[in-house]
N, C-alpha and C positions, 0 to 999 in steps of 0.2 A: 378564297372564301366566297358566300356567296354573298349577296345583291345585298342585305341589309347589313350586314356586317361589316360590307368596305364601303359604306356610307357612312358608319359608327367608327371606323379606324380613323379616318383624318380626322375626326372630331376628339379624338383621344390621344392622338398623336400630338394635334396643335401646333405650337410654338416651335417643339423641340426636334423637328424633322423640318426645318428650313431650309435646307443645304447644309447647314454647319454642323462641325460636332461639339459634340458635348463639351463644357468647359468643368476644371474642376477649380474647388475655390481656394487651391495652392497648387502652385506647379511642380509639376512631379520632380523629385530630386534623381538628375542623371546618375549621378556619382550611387545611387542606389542598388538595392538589391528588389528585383521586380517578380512578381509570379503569375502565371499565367496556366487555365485549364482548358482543355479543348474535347469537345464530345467527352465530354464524363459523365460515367453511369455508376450510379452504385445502386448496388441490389441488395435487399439485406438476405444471410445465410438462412434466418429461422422464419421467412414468409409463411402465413399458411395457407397461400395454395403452392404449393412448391413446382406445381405444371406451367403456372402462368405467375411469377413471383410478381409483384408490383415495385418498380424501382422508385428509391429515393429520394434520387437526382437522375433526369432520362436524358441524358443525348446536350448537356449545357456547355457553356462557352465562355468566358470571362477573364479578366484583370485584376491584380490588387499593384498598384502603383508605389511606388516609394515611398516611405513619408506620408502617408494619409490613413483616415481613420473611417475606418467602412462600418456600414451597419451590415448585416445580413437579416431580412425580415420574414417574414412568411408562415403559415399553417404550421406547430409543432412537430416533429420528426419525429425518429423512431432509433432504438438506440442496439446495439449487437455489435456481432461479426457482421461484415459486408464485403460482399464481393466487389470489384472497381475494376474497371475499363475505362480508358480514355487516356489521357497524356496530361499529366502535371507537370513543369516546368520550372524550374528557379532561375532568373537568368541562363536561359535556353537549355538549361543542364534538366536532365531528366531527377528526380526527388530522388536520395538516398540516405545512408545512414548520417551523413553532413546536416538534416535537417533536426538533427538533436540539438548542435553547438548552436544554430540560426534563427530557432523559436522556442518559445515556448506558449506555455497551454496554462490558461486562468480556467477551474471547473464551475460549475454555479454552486455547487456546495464545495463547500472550505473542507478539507480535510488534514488536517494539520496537528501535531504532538500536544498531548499533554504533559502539565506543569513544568514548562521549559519559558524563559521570558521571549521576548518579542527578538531582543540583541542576540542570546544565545543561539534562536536557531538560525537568523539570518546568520551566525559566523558558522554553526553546523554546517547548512545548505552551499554555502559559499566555500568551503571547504571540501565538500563533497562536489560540485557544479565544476568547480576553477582546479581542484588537486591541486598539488604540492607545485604547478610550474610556478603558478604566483604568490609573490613575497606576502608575508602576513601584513605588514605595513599599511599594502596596496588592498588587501580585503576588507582593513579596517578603517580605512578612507572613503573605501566603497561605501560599506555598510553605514558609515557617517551619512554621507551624499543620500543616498536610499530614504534613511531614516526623516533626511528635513527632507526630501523632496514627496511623501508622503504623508508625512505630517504624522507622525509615528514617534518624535523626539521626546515627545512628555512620558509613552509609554513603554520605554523601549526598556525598561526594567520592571513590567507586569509580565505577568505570567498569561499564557495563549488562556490554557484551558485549566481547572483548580484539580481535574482526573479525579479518581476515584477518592472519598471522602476527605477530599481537600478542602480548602477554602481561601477568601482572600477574593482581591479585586482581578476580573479578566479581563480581557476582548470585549467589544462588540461586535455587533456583527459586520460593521462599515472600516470597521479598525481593520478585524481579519481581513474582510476584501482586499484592504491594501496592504496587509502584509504580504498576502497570497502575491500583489503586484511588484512587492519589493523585491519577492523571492527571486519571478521569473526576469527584473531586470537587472541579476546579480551576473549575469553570462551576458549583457546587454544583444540581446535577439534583433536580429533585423525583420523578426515576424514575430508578434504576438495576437494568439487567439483566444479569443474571451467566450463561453458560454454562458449568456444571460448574466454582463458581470451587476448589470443595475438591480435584478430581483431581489426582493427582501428588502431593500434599503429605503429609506425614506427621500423625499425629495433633495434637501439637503446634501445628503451624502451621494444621492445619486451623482447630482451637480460636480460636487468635486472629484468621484472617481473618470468622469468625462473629462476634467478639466484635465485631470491628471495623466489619461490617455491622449487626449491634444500636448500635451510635455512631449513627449515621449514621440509623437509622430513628428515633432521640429525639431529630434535629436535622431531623427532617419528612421525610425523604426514606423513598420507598418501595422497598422494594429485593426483587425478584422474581428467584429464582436457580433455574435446574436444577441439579438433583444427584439421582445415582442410589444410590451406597453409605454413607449417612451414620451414622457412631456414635449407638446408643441415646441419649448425653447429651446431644450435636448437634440429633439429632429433634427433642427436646421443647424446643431452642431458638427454634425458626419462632415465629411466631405463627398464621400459616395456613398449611393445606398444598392445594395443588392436585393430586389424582389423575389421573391420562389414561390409558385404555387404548382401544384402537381408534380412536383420535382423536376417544371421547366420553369426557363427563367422569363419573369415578369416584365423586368427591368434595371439596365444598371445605368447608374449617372449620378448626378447630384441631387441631394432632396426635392430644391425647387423644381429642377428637372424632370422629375417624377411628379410634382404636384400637375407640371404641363405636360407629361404624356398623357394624364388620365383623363386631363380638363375637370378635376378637382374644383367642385364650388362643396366648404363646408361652412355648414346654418355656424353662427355666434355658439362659441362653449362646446366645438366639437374640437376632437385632437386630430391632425392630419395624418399621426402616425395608427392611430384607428381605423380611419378611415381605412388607408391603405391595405390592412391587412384584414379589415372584412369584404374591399372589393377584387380582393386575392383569395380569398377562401368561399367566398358564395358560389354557390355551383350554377345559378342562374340570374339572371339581371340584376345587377346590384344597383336599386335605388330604395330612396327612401332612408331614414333612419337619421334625416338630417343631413345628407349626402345625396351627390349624384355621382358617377361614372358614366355618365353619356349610352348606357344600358350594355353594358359589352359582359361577358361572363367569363372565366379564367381561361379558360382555351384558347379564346378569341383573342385575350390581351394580349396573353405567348405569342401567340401567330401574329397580330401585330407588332410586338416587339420586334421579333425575328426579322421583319421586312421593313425595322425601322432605320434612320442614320446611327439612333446608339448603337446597336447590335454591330454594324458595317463598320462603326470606332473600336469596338473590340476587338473585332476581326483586323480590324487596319491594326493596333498595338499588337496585335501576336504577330505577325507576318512582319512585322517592323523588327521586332526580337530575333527571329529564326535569320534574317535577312544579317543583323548586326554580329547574330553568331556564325553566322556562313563567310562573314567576308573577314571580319575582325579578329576571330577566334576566341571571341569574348566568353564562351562558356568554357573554353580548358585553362585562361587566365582565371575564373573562377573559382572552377576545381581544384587548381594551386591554389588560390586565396584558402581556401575551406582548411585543405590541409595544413595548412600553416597556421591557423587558427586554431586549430583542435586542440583540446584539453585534454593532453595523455595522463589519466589518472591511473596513480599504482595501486595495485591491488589492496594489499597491503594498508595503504596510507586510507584510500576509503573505508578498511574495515576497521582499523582503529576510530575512526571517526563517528561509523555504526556504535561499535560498541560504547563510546563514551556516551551517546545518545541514551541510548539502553539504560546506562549505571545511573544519567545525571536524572530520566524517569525514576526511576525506582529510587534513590534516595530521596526523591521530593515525594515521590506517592508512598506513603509508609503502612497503608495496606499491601503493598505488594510485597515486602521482603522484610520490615523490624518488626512487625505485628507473628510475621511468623516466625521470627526469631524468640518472642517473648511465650507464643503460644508453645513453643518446642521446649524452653525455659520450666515452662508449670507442668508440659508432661511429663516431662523426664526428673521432676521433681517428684511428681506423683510417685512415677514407677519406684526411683530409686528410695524414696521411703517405705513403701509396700515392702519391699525387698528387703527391706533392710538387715533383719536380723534372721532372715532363713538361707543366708549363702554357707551351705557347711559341708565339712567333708565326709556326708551323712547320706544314709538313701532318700530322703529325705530334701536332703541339699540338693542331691541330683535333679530331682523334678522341678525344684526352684529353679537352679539355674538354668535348665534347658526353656524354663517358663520365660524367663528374663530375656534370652538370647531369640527365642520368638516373639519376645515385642520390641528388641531393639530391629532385627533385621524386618519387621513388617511394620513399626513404625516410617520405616524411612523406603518404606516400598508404597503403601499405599496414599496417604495426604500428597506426596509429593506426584505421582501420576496421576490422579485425578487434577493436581489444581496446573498441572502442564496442559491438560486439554485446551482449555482458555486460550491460553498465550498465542497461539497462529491466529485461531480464529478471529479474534480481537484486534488482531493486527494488519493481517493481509491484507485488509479494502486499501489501506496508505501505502503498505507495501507493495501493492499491484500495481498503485497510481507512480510511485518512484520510479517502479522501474518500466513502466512504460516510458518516462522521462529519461533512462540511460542512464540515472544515477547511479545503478551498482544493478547486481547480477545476482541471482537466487541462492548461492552458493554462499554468499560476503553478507547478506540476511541473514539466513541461518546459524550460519557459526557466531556472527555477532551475539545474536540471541543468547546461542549457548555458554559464549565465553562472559557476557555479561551478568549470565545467571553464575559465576563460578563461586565469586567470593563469598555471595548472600550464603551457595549453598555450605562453602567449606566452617562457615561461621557458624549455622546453626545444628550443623551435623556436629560438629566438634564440642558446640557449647551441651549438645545433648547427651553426647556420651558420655563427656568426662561427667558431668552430675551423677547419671544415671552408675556408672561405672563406680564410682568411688563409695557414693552414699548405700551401692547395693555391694558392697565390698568384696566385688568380685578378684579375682585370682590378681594377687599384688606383684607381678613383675613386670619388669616394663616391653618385655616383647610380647607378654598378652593383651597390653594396652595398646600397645604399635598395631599390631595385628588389627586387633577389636575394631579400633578407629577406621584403620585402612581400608578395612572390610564396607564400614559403615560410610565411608564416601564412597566407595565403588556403588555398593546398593541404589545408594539416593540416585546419583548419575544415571545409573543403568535403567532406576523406574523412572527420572524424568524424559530420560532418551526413549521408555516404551510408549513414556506421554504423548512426547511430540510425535510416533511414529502414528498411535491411532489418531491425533489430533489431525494430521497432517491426511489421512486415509481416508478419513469422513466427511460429509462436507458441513457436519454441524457437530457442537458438543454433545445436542443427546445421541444423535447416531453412534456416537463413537463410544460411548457410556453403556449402551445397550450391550456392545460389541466386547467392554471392556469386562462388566461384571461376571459372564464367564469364565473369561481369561484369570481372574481374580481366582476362581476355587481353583485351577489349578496349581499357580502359584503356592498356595494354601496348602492343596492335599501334599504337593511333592513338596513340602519344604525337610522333611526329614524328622519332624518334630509329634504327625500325629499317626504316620504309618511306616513302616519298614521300606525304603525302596523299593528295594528286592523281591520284596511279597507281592509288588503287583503282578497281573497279569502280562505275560507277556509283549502284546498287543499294545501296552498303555507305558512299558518300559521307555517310551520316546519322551514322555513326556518332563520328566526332573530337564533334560535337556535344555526345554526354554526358559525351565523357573532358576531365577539370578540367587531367589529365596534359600534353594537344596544346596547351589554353592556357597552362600554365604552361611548360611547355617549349618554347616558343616567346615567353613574356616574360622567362624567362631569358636564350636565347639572343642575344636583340636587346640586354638589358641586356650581356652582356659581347664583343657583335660589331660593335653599330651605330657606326659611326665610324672602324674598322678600315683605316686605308687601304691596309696593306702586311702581306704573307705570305710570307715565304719558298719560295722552290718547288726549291732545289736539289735534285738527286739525284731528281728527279720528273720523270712525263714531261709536257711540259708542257699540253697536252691534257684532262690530267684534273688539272690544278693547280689551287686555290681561290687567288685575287692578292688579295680584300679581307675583308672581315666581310661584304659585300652577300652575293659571290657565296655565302660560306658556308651565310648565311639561306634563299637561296635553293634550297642543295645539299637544303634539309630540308624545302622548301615554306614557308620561314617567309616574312617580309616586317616589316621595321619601320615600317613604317605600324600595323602591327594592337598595338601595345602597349597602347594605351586599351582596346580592344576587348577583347582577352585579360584585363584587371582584371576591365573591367565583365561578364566571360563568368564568371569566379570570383567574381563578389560574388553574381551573379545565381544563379548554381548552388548557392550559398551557402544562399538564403533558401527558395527550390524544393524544395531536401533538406528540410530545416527544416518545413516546412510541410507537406510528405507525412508527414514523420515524426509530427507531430503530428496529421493527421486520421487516421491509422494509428493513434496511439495512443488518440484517440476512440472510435473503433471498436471497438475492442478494450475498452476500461471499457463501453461500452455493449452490446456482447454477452456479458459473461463476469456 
């Protein structure tokens, strides 16, 4: 540096470059789990000058000790894909999938289930975190402990969020925080990272989330949090603070430590943690405002830091590590520990656990699934009274009932694919954040979904047909009832499986809506009901293929035509008279031969949807 600058550095240095190092204000816990960075760069993927990206963190160096509780301070970040260079370390082991069972991650926004109570999900989460190795006993002693060490006991039978037109007492927002706390200490982490976990909260609460992080760091765990505006009394709670401006580092040590690199005088009624991060973010002389820094500018600090005793302490702790791993072997003794710890979770046992998540929502939200049981109730009431007294074995009856059977099979094709769009959408920001946490896997989501939706759907499909079917007194035997129904839960299925495939292909509801209302007249024209198959154009012949509508409306029609021997034709001319059920099938291009085929065309369309939807939904966690 030049002449004015290494005038201003021992002035800013002061105290804490006397020979010694840094002291912290707990001694770090041997028997711990320690992590260490060295030259780390992270660059983010979406910079916009992509010739010269600006990195986030350039070329830093540092510690997180055992047992202590770190602040990370400095200028707001930037948030994506990043690219990363440099060497992270856990106990001299290089980072890998072992760092799921070891930490976990508190977000600044809470994102967490609706209408489920506060007990419920901690016993979900914990079930899902720990799998079936450990005894339920032992998760509900857990979630005991949890509950008073958080101060969660009075509410641990409210409900998080009241969801859609619920009601009743929730959360606040200082509750959430520390549920969110409870969550991550249910795998107890020997690293927990916090993003901004004090924002939003009042002093008070802030207080105890601090307090409650000092818990937690004298049962070994190291707890490393961003915060930007924190109370004078707060500050001096850390044990260490990490500074960052330009993505090098400022300063690491203890608060006081920091107030003596800077040589920190602040005027009565200023906060020191202000202080610090306006003389980390001013691009030139930070004086004035109530404050001094000794006039040094963010470059200069870094470069001082760099050439200070702190920095040469970090550097002594890492070389201390590598040195303990080299002769001791303590990083493969590690890697054993890890694996011996690891929570082998069965497939299976997590996806049952999803789905009761799923059921124990929608029984509490009753817009999602008895409002549309009620709504199916007064349709099919509707129909089936309209109907009532024109099902006959008349030319006449004919066009009623072909009428009937195109609003049973397009009742339960379109409400239910439009109101599946929703369902990913709505859901994914929590389900992205799961499974970045290793709670379950893309595949153990979705089917959850589907199998949770099973019951609601076989409930209102069944309550709607039998109304519709009896009061519109259609053809009384019981394999055309068999059929009818069977038919009509294939339908629903098939269009909620086309739901989630556009849902899942779009990246928003109207996109996929735009996409979908075409799809719609197809559906429509080929159901068999307003043109002839057959008569289309050759060219367009592909299409009955994708509509579920031509097969199902045509395994209806054979269920309540096939066997028909006799039609009335009075007052008709006779010419254009239908005499049996054949010719009828026939009037529509149907054919009672194809009833097998027409299943196995709906199971199959079944599984197809299903399965686009889910590598759609792949795609999508793997580019976002």
């Amino acid at each position: 540096m030049g002449g004015e600058n290494s005038e201003t550095a021992d002035g800013i240095i002061g105290s804490s470059t006397n020979g010694k190092a840094p002291q912290h204000n707990s001694e770090p816990n041997q028997g711990g789990v320690s992590l260490f960075w060295q030259n780390l760069t992270v660059v983010p993927d979406t910079s916009p000058d992509k010739h010269n990206p600006q990195p986030v963190l350039n070329d830093i160096t540092g510690t997180l000790q055992p047992g202590t509780l770190v602040a990370l301070m400095g200028p707001s970040g930037v948030t994506g894909k990043m690219s990363v260079t440099g060497d992270v370390r856990v106990n001299g082991c290089p980072i890998g999938p072992y760092m799921y069972n070891i930490s976990g991650y508190i977000y600044q926004d809470e994102l967490l289930p609706a209408s489920i109570t506060v007990r419920e999900h901690l016993e979900l989460m914990a079930n899902l975190k720990l799998g079936g190795t450990v005894s339920s006993q032992l998760k509900r002693t857990m979630i005991g402990e949890l509950l008073s060490m958080t101060g969660l006991e009075k509410c641990a039978g409210t409900r998080i969020d009241a969801g859609i037109g619920g009601f009743g007492k929730t959360l606040s927002g200082g509750e959430k925080k520390r549920l969110a706390f409870a969550v991550e200490m249910l795998s107890r982490p020997r690293f927990l990272f916090c993003d901004e976990p004090t924002t939003g909260l009042d002093s008070y609460s802030a207080r105890q989330l601090v307090a409650m992080m000092q818990t937690l760091t004298r049962a070994g765990t190291t707890v490393l949090c961003s915060i930007h505006q924190p109370s004078e009394e707060l500050f001096f709670e850390f044990d260490s603070v990490i500074l960052l401006t330009g993505g090098r580092t400022g300063f690491i040590g203890t608060p006081r430590g920091a107030v003596q690199f800077f040589g920190l005088e602040c005027a009565p009624g200023y906060n020191t943690a202000d202080v610090l991060v306006k003389a980390l973010a001013t691009p030139t002389t930070a004086t004035g405002n109530g404050f001094t820094t000794g006039g040094m500018c963010p470059n200069a600090i870094c470069n001082c830091y760099a050439a200070s005793e702190s920095a040469r302490y970090q550097e002594a702790l890492i070389s201390a590590e590598l040195y303990r791993c080299a002769t001791d072997g303590r990083n493969l003794q590690f890697l054993l520990q890890m694996a011996r710890e690891a929570h082998h979770r069965r497939w299976f046992y997590t996806l049952l656990w999803l789905v009761y998540r799923n059921m124990l929502q929608s029984h509490r939200n009753p817009n999602l699934q008895y409002y549309k049981v009620v709504q199916r109730i007064v349709i099919a009431l509707l129909v089936g009274l309209c109907f009532s007294n024109s099902i006959q074995l008349t030319q006449k009856g004919v066009q009623a009932m072909q009428g009937v059977i195109f609003l049973i099979v397009s009742e339960n094709t379109f409400l239910p694919m439009y109101a599946a769009l929703s369902l990913f959408p709505e859901s994914f920001p929590l389900f992205q954040r799961e499974k970045k946490a290793n709670l379950y896997g893309t595949a153990q989501f979705y089917v959850a979904h589907v199998l949770s939706m099973t019951p609601f759907i076989l409930l209102e499909t069944c309550a709607f047909i039998l109304i519709v079917y009896f009061l519109a007194n259609l053809r009384p035997t019981l394999l055309a009832l068999a059929v009818t129904v069977a038919v009509s839960v294939l339908v629903i299925n098939v269009s909620i499986a086309c739901g989630c495939f556009f849902s899942t292909l779009f990246p928003s509801i109207a996109s996929a809506m735009a996409y979908l209302v075409p799809f719609d007249y197809i559906l429509m024209i080929t159901s068999g009901i307003f043109i002839k198959i057959w008569s289309m154009p050759r060219y367009l012949r592909w299409m009955p293929l994708v509509s579920w509508m031509m097969f199902a409306s045509e395994a209806v029609s054979i269920a309540q035509w096939d066997g028909v021997k006799t039609i009335e034709c009075s007052s008709i001319i006779p010419s254009v008279c239908l005499h049996n059920g054949e010719e009828v099938l026939a009037q529509y291009s149907f054919s009672a031969t194809h009833l097998r085929t027409d299943l196995l065309a709906l199971v199959g369309q079944y599984f197809i949807f299903h399965a686009l939807a889910l590598l759609c939904l792949a795609r999508r966690v793997a580019t976002s």
